[in-house]
C-alpha positions as CSV (number, residue, x, y, z in Angstrom):
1,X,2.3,1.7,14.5
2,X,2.2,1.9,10.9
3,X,5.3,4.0,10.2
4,X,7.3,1.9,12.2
5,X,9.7,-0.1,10.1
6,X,9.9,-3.2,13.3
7,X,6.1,-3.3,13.3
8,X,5.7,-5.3,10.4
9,X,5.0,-8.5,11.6
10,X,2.7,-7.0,14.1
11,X,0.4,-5.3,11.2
12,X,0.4,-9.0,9.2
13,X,-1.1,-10.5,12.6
14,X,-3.7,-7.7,12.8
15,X,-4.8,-6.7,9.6
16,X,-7.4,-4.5,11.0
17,X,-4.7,-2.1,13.0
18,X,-2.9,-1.0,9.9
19,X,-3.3,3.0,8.8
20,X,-2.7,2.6,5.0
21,X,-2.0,5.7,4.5
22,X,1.1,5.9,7.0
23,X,2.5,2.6,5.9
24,X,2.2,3.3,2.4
25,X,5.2,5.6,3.7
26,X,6.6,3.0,5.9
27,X,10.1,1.2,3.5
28,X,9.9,-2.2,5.6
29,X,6.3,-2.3,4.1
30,X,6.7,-3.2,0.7
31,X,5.9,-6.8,0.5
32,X,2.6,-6.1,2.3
33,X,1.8,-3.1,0.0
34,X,2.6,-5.2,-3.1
35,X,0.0,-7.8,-1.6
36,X,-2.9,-5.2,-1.4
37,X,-2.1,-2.8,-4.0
38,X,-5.9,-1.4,-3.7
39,X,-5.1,-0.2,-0.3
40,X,-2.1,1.6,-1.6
41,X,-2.1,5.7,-1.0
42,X,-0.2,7.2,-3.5
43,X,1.0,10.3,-2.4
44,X,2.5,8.3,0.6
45,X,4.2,6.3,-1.9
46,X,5.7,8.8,-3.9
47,X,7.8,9.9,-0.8
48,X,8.7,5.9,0.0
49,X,12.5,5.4,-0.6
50,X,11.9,1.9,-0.8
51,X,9.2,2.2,-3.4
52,X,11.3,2.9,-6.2
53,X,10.1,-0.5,-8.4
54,X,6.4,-0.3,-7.1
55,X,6.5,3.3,-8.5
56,X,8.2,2.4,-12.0
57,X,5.6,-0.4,-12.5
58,X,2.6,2.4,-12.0
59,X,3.9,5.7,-13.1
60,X,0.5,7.0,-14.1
61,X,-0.4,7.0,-10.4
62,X,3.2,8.6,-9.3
63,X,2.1,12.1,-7.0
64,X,5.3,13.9,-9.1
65,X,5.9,16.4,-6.1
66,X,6.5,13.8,-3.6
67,X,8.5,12.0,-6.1
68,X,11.1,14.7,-6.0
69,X,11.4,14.9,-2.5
70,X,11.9,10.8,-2.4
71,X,15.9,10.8,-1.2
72,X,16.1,7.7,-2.9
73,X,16.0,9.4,-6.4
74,X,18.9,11.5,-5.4
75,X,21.5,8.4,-4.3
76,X,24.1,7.9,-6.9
77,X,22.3,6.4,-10.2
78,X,22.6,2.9,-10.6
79,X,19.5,2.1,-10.8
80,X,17.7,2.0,-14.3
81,X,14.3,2.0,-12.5
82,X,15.7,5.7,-11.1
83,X,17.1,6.3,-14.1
84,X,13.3,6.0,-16.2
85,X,11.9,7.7,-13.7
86,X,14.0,10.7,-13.7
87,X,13.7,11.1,-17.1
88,X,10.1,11.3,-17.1
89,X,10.6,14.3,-14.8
């Protein structure tokens, strides 16, 4: 339930149901990761194509080998937030 992107509202209603781990994967879950940043699993992150600002904000904590396999990274480079994390690649 926690990878799935239409689940969202679901997981707000029942707190207790949510894997962090998966959703930390899951990019319709941003707003709810931002909101319990503690809860966060990294690695999962990494990998999130959504995640792209979250990431920027808290390089430090960026699992680098995800990172590169994020597909976001690799869409055309508009993005200065893609663009600083690139470079520290």
């Amino acid at each position: 339930l926690s990878k799935n992107p239409a689940a969202i509202d679901l997981l707000k209603e029942n707190p207790d149901k949510i894997d962090w781990e998966l959703l930390s994967g899951n990019p319709a879950a941003i707003e709810l990761l931002k909101e319990n940043p503690d809860r966060i699993n990294w690695l999962m992150l990494s990998g999130n194509p959504a995640a792209i600002q979250i990431l920027k904000e808290n390089q430090n904590k960026i699992n680098w080998l995800m990172l590169s396999k994020n597909p976001a990274i690799f869409k055309p480079i508009r993005d200065q937030a893609i663009v600083d994390i690139l470079y520290m690649l």
